[in-house]
C-alpha positions as CSV (number, residue, x, y, z in Angstrom):
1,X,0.0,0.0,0.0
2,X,1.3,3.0,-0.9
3,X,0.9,6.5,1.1
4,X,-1.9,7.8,-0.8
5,X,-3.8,4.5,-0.6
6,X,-2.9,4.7,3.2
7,X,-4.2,8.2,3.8
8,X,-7.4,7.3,2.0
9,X,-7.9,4.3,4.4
10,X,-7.1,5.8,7.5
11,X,-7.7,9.2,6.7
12,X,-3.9,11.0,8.2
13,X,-0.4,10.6,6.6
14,X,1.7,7.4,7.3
15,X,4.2,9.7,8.9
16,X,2.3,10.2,12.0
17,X,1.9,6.8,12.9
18,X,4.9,6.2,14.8
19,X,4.4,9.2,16.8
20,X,0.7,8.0,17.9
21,X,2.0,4.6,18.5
22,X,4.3,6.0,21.3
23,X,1.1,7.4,22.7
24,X,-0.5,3.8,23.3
25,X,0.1,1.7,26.2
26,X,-1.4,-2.2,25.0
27,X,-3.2,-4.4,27.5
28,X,-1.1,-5.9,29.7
29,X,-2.5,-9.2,31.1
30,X,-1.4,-11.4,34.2
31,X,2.1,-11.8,35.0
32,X,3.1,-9.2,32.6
33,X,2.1,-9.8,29.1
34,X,0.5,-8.3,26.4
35,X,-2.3,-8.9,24.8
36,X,-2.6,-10.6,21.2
37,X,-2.2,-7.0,19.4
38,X,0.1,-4.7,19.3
39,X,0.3,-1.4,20.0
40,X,0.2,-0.8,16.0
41,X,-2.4,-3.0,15.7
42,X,-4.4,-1.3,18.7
43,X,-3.9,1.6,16.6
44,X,-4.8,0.4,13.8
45,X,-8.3,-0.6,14.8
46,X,-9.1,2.2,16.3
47,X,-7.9,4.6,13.0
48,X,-10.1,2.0,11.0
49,X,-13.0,2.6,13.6
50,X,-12.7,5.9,13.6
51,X,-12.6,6.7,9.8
52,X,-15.0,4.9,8.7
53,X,-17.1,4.0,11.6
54,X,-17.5,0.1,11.2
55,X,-19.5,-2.2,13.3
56,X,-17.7,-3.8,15.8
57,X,-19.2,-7.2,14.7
58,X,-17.4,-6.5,11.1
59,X,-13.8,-5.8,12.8
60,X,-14.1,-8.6,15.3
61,X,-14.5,-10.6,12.1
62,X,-11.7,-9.3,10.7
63,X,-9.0,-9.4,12.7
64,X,-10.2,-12.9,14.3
65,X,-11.3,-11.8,17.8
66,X,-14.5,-10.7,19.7
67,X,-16.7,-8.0,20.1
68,X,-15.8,-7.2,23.4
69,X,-12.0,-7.2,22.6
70,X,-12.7,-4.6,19.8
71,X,-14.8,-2.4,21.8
72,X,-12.1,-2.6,24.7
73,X,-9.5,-1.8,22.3
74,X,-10.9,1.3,20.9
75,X,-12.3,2.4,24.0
76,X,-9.0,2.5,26.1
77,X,-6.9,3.7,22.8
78,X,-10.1,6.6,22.2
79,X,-9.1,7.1,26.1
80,X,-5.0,8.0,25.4
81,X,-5.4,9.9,22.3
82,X,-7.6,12.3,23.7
83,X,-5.6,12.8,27.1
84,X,-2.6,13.0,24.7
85,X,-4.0,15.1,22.1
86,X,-6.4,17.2,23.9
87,X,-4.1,20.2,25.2
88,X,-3.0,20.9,21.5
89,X,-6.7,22.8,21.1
90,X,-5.9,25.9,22.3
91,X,-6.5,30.0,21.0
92,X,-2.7,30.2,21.3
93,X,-1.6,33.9,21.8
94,X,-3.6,37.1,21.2
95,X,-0.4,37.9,18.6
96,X,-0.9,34.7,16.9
97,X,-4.5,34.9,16.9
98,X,-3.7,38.9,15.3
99,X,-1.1,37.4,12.7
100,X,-3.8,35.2,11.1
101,X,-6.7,37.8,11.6
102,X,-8.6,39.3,8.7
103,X,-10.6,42.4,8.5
104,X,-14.3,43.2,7.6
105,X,-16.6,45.5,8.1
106,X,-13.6,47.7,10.0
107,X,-13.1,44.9,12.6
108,X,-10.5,42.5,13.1
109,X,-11.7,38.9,13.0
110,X,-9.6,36.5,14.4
111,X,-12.4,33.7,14.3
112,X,-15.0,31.9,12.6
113,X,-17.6,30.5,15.1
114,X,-19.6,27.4,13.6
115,X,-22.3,24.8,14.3
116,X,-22.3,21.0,13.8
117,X,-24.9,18.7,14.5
118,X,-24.6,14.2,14.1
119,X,-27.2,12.4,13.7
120,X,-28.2,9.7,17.0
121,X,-30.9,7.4,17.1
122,X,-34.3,8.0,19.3
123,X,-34.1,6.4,22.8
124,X,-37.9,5.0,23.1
125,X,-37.7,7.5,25.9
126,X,-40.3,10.7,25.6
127,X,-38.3,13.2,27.8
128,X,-34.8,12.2,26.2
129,X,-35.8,12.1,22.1
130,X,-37.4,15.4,23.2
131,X,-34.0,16.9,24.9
132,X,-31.9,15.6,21.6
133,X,-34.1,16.4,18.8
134,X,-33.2,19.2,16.4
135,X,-35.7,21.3,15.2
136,X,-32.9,22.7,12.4
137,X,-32.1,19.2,10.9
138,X,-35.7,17.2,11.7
139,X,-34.1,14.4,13.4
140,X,-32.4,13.6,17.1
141,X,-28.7,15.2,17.5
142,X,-26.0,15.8,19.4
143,X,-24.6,19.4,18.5
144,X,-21.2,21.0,18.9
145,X,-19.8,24.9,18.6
146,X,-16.0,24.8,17.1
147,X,-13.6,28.4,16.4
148,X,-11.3,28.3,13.0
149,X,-8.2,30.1,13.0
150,X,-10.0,32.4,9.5
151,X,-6.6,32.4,7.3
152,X,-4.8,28.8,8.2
153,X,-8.3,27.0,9.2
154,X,-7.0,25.8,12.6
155,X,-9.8,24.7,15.1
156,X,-8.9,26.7,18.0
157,X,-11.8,25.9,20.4
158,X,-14.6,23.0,20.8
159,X,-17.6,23.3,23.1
160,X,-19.0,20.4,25.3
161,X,-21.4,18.5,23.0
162,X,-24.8,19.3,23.8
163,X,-28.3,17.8,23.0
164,X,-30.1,18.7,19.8
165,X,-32.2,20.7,21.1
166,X,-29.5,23.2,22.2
167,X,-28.8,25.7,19.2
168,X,-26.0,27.9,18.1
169,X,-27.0,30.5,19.8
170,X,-27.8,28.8,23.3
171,X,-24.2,26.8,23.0
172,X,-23.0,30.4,22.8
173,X,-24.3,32.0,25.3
174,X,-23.8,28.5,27.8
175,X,-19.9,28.3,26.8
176,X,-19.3,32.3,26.5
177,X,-17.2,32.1,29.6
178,X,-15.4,29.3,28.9
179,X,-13.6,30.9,26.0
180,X,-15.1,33.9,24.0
181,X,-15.1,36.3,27.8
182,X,-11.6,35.2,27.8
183,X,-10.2,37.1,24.1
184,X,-9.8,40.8,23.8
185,X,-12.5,43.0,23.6
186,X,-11.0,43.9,19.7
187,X,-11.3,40.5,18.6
188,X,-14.4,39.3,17.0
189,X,-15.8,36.2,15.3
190,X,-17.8,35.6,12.2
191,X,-20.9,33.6,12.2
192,X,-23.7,32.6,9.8
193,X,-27.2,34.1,10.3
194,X,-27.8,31.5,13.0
195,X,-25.9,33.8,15.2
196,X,-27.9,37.1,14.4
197,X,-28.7,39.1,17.6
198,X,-25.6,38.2,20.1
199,X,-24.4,41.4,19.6
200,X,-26.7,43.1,21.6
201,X,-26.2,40.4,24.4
202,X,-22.3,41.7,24.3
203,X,-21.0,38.6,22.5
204,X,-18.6,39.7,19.9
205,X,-20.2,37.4,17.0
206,X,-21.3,39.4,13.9
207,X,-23.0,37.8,10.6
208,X,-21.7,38.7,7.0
209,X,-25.6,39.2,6.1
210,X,-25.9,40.2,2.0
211,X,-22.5,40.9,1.6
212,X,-21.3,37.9,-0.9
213,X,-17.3,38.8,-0.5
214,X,-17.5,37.8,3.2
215,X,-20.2,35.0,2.9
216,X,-17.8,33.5,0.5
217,X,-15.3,34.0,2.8
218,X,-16.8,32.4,5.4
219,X,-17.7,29.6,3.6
220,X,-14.2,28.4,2.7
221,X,-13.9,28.3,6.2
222,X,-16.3,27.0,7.5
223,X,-15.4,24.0,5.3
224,X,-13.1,22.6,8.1
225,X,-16.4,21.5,9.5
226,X,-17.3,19.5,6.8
227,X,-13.4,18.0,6.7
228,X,-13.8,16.8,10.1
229,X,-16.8,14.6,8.8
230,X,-14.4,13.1,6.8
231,X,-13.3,10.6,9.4
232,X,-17.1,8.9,9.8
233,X,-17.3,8.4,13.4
234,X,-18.0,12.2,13.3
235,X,-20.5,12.3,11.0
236,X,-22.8,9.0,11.1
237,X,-25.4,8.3,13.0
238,X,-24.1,7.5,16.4
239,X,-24.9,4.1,18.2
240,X,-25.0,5.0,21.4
241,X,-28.8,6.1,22.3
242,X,-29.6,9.3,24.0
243,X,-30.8,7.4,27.0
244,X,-27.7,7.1,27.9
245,X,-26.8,10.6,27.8
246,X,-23.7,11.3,29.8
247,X,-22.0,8.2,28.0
248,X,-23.1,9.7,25.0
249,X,-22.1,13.0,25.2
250,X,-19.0,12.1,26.8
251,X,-17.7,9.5,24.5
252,X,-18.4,12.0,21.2
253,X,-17.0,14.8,22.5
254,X,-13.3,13.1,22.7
255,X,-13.7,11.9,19.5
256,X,-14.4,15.3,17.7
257,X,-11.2,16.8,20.0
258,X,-9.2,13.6,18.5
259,X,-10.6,14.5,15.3
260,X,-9.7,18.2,15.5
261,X,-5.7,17.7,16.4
262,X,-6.0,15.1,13.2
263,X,-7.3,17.9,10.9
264,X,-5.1,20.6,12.5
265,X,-2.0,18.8,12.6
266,X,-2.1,14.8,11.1
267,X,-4.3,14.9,7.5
């Protein structure tokens, strides 16, 4: 297989590899030994998983083991990316934020604020399908705020995931101290007309409206989003059901930070 081929099956470069094999720690049994994979084949299930979101019935049967042992796999290996990874989201510095900023409507943007919602399947449960269904997208959801970097497309910042029925504007104002309190009052983010009105609430978020020069701007950013959904475990329907909400939530949300240090720093 040859890199290309590689990078369209997992989804990063082969180069990376080695450095997020030194990042996994295999199973170690009783009295001292590992498991039957290796820490490249741990890996390896896991990037498989996570690109294009198999069942877990499918790479049992393909690498000869059970369920459970690919579930585990993933799981713990989900587990050390994400405490690995995680600290490289970060707004870096107001003068790196500055050196990458562009400039509309006489402000200084050093941000592009967007939405994402995945699809989950209904719990049977009244209260919960209600909590997680999207009005926007007609379906149940699990929804997530991100901030690009406007000129190099970095993510900078992902919110907690919250249930579908949260919108833009609500994830906003719930995770405004969390990060957008935090940047200079000069600094403002661009949103899409979901985000109309937060102005007046004193959140620094404006909306390009008619004018197509920075609506086409924004959309070339925005399309980081959609690259994310390139690895499948971001983008299908999930299989964990709402009723279990904390698991849920919880176990999505370190997949789109995983997700976000790939598309920053690994495709």
């Amino acid at each position: 297989m040859n890199d290309d081929q590689f990078h369209e099956l997992i989804g990063i470069k082969r180069s990376f590899i080695p450095d997020l094999i030194e990042i996994i720690s295999p199973i170690t049994l009783q009295r001292g030994t590992q498991g039957r994979f290796s820490k490249h084949d741990e890996l390896f299930i896991f990037l498989l998983h996570f690109r294009h979101y198999p069942s877990d019935v499918f790479l049992a049967a393909f690498f000869q083991t059970s369920k459970g042992s690919i579930c585990n796999i993933r799981t713990r290996v989900q587990e050390q990316l994400f405490h690995a990874l995680g600290s490289r989201i970060s707004f870096l510095t107001l003068a790196e934020r500055d050196a990458h900023s562009v400039q509309y409507f006489g402000r200084t943007y050093t941000f592009i604020v967007d939405g994402s919602e995945q699809p989950v399947s209904g719990s049977g449960n009244p209260f919960r399908d209600t909590e997680f269904y999207s009005v926007k997208k007609g379906e149940h959801t699990i929804n997530i705020l991100l901030a690009i970097q406007p000129t190099t497309k970095r993510i900078y910042y992902l919110s907690k995931l919250f249930p579908g029925s949260i919108n833009d504007n609500e994830i906003m104002r719930k995770t405004r101290q969390d990060w957008h309190d935090k940047l200079s009052d000069e600094e403002w983010g661009m949103g899409d007309k979901g985000f109309n009105g937060l102005i007046e609430e004193g959140l620094r978020i404006s909306t390009p409206g008619k004018n197509q020069l920075a609506n086409k701007y924004f959309s070339s950013v925005r399309i980081q989003v959609e690259k994310l959904k390139n690895f499948q475990a971001l983008k299908q329907k999930l299989r964990i059901a709402p009723y279990y909400k904390i698991e849920l939530l919880n176990y999505h949300q370190m997949n789109w930070v995983i997700g976000a240090v790939f598309c920053n720093e690994f495709v």
